[in-house]
C-alpha positions as CSV (number, residue, x, y, z in Angstrom):
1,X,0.0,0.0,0.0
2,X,3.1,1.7,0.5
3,X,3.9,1.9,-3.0
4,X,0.8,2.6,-4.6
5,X,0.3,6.2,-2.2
6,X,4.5,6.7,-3.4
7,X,3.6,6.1,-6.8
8,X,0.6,8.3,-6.6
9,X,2.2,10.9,-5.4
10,X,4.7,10.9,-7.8
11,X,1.9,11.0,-10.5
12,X,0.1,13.9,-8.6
13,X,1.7,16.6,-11.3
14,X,1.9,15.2,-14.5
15,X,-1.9,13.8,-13.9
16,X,-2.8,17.8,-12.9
17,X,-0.9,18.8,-15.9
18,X,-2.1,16.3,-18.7
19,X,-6.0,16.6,-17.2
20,X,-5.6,20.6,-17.6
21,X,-3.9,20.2,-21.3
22,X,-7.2,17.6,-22.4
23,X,-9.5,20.5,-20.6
24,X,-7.8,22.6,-22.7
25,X,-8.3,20.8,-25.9
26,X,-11.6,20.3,-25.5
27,X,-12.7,24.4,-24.7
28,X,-10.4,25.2,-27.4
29,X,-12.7,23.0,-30.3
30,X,-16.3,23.4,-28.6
31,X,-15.9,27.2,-27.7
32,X,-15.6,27.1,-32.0
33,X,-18.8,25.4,-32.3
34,X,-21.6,28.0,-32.0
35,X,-20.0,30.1,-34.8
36,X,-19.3,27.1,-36.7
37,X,-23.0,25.9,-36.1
38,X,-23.9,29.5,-37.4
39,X,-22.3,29.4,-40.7
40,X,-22.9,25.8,-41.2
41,X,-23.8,25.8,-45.1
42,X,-20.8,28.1,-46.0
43,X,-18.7,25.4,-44.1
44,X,-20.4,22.2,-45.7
45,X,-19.4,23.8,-49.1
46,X,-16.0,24.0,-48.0
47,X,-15.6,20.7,-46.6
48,X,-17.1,19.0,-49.0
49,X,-14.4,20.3,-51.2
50,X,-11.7,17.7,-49.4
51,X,-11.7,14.4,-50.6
52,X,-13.9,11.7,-48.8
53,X,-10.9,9.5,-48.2
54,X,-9.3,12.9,-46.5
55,X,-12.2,13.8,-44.5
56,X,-12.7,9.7,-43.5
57,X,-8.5,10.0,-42.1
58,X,-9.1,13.0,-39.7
59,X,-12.6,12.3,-38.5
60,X,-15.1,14.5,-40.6
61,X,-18.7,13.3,-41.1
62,X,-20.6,15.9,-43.1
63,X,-24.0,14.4,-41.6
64,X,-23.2,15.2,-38.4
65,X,-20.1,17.8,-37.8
66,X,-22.6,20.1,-37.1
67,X,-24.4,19.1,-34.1
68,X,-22.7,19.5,-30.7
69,X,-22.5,15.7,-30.6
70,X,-20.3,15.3,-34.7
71,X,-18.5,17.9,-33.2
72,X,-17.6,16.7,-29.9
73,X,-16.7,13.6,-32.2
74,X,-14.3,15.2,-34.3
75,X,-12.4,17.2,-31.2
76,X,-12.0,13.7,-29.5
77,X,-9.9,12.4,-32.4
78,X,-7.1,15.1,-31.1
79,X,-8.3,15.2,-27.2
80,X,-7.8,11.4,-27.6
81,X,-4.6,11.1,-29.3
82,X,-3.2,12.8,-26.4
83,X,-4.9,11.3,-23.9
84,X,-3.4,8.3,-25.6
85,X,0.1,9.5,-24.9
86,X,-0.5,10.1,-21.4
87,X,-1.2,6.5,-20.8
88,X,1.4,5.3,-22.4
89,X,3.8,7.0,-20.4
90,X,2.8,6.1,-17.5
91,X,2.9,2.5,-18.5
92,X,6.5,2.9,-20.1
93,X,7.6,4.4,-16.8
94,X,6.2,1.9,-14.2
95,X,8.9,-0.8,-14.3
96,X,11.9,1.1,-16.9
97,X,11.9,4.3,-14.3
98,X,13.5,2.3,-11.9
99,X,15.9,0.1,-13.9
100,X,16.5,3.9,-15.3
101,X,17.0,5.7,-12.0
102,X,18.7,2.6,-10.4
103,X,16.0,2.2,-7.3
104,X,15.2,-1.7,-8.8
105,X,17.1,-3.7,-6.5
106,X,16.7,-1.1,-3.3
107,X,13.0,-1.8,-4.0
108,X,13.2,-5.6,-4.6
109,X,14.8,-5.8,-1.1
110,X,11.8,-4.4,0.9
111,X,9.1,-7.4,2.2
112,X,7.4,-7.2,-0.7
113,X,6.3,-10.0,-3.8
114,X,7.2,-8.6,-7.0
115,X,3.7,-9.6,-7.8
116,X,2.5,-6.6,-5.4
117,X,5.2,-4.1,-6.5
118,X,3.7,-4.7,-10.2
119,X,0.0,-3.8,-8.8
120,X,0.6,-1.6,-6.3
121,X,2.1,0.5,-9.8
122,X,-0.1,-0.6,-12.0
123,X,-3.3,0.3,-8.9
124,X,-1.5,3.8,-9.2
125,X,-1.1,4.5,-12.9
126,X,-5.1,3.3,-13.4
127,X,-6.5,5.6,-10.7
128,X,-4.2,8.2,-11.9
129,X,-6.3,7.8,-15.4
130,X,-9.0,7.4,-13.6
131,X,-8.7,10.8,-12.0
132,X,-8.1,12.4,-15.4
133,X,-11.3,11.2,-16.9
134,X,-13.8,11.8,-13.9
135,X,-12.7,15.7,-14.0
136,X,-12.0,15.6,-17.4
137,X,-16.0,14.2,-18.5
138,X,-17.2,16.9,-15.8
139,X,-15.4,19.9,-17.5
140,X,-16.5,18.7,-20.8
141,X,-19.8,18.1,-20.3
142,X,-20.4,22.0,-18.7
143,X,-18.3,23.4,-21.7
144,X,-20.7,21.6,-23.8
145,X,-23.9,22.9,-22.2
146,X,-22.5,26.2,-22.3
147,X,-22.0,25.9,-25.8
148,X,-24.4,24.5,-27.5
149,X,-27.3,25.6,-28.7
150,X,-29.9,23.1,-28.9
151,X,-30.4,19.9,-26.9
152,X,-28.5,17.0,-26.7
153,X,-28.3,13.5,-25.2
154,X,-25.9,13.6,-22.0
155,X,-25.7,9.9,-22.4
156,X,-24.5,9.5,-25.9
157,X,-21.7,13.0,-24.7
158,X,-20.4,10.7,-21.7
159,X,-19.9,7.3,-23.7
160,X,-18.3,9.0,-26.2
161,X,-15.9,10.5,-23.9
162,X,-15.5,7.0,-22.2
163,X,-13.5,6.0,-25.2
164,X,-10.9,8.2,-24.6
165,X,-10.7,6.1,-20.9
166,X,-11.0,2.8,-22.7
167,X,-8.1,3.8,-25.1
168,X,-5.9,4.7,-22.2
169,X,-6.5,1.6,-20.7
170,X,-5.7,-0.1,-24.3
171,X,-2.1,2.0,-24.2
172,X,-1.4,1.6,-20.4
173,X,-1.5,-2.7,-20.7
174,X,0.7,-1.8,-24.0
175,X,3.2,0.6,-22.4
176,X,3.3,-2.2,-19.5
177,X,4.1,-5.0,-21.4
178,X,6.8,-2.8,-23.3
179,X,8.3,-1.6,-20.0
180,X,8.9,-5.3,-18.7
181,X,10.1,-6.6,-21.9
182,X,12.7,-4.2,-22.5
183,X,15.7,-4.1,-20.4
184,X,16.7,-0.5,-20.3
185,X,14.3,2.4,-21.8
186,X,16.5,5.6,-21.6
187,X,13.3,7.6,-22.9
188,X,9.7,7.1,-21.8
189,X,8.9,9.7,-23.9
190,X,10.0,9.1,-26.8
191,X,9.0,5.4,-26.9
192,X,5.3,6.5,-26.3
193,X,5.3,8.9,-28.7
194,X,6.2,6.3,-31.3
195,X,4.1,4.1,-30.1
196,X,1.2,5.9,-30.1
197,X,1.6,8.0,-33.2
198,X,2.3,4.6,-35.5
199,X,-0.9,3.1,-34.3
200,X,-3.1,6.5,-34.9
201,X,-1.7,6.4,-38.6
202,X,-2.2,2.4,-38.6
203,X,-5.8,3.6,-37.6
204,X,-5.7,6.2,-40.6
205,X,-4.7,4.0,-43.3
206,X,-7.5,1.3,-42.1
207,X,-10.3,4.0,-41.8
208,X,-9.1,5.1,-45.6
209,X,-9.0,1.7,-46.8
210,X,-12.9,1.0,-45.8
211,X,-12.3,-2.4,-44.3
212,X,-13.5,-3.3,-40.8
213,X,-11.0,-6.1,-40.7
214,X,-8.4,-3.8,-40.5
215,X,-9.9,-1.1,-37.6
216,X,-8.3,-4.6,-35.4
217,X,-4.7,-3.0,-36.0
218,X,-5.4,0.3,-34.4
219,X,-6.7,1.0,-30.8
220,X,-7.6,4.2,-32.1
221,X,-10.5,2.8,-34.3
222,X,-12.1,0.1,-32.2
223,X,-14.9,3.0,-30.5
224,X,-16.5,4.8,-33.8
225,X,-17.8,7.7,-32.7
226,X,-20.8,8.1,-35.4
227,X,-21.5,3.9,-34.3
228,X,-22.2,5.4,-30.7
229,X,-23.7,8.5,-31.8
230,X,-26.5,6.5,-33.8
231,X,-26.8,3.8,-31.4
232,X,-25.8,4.7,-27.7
233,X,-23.9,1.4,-27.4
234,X,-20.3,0.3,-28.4
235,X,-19.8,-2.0,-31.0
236,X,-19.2,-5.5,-29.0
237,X,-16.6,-7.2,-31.3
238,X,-13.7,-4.3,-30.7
239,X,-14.9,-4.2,-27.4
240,X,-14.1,-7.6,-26.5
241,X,-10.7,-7.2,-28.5
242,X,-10.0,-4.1,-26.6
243,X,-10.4,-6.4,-23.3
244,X,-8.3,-8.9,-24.6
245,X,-5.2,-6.4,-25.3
246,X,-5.3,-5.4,-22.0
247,X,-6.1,-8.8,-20.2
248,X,-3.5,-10.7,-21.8
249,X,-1.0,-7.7,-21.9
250,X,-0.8,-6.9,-18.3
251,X,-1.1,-11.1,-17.7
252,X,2.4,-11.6,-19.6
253,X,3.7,-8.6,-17.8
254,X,3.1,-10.6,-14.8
255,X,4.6,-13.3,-15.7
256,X,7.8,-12.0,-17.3
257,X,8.1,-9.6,-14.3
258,X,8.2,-12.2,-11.3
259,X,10.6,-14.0,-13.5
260,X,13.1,-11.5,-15.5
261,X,16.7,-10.6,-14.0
262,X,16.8,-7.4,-12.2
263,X,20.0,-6.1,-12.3
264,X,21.5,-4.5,-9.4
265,X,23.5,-1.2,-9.0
């Protein structure tokens, strides 16, 4: 228990910093949609101008980029993205920070399994996300209803924020997994960026190519936000593989953790 209030704490900044930024992203596209709303046919003629395979890349659905709820859509695509990164850093860093900073066998020594070390740090990078998205879906949905200017369905706004949560939790198993495996990561940062960033243009060239097969490759395509916007439901089948990633990704973290060789100072 130790461990996870240490580790939390050490999380307390960067989580204040990277919920603020995703605030900040989200007031910066939705504070645009009333005037965007307003000149909404001068702004279909533009779009419409890009090709479909363009506007299919970066998000943009004519039918519905003009409603609070298409537009919320389309800002998510960015908010996400760097949500995204967020998670993956913290997963990067739980096991490579101290093999980096050199703390790996002074913590090894304490009475503890390596079994709890793993989830006492795993415990803290989750609520840490967890913390982001609870003030993160508050702030967004009262930006929203400041906003917008007819009604909308809170329920359909929320679960499409939720898949910014579930996509952290995709790239925190990922960043885990990564972190164990490899003996010595000198950069958290630039090994999530990386990451992250060759997945979201995975998810690109699938959402261009028009096959579902493909949206498997890319965490970044298994919530579609005009899906949940018709339906108010996820789609089932990339929810389950979502699960998956992260069940059997933080499993063989387990496993290789309580048996790899820590080296010592």
């Amino acid at each position: 228990m130790n461990i996870f209030f240490h580790e939390l704490k050490a999380y307390r900044k960067s989580t204040m910093i990277w919920t603020f930024s995703l605030i900040m992203v989200a007031l910066l596209f939705l504070s645009m949609f009333p005037s965007f709303a307003k000149d909404a046919d001068e702004f279909k003629k533009l779009l419409a101008g890009y090709p479909l395979a363009m506007r299919k890349a970066i998000g943009l659905n004519l039918e519905s980029i003009f409603t609070i709820l298409g537009f919320y859509s389309y800002a998510l695509t960015f908010t996400t993205l760097c949500a995204a990164i967020q998670a993956m850093n913290l997963g990067t860093g739980i096991v490579s920070k101290e093999v980096r900073e050199k703390t790996a066998d002074f913590l090894l020594t304490k009475p503890v399994t390596r079994i709890q070390v793993l989830t006492s740090k795993l415990m803290a990078a989750f609520t840490s996300l967890l913390i982001t998205n609870v003030v993160y879906q508050i702030a967004a949905n009262l930006i929203a209803l400041q906003v917008n200017t007819v009604d909308y369905s809170i329920k359909k706004f929320v679960l499409l924020s939720l898949t910014m949560f579930f996509i952290q939790l995709i790239f925190l198993a990922i960043g885990i997994i990564i972190s164990v495996i490899v003996p010595k990561i000198k950069s958290v940062l630039t090994v999530s960026l990386a990451t992250v960033f060759a997945f979201y243009f995975l998810g690109v060239i699938s959402e261009t190519s028009g096959d579902d097969v493909k949206r498997y490759i890319s965490p970044f395509k298994y919530f579609d936000h005009s899906y949940i916007t018709k339906h108010a439901s996820f789609e089932g089948s990339f929810l389950i593989a979502g699960a998956v990633i992260v069940v059997a990704a933080t499993a063989a973290s387990y496993m290789i953790y309580t048996k790899k060789d820590i080296h010592a100072v």
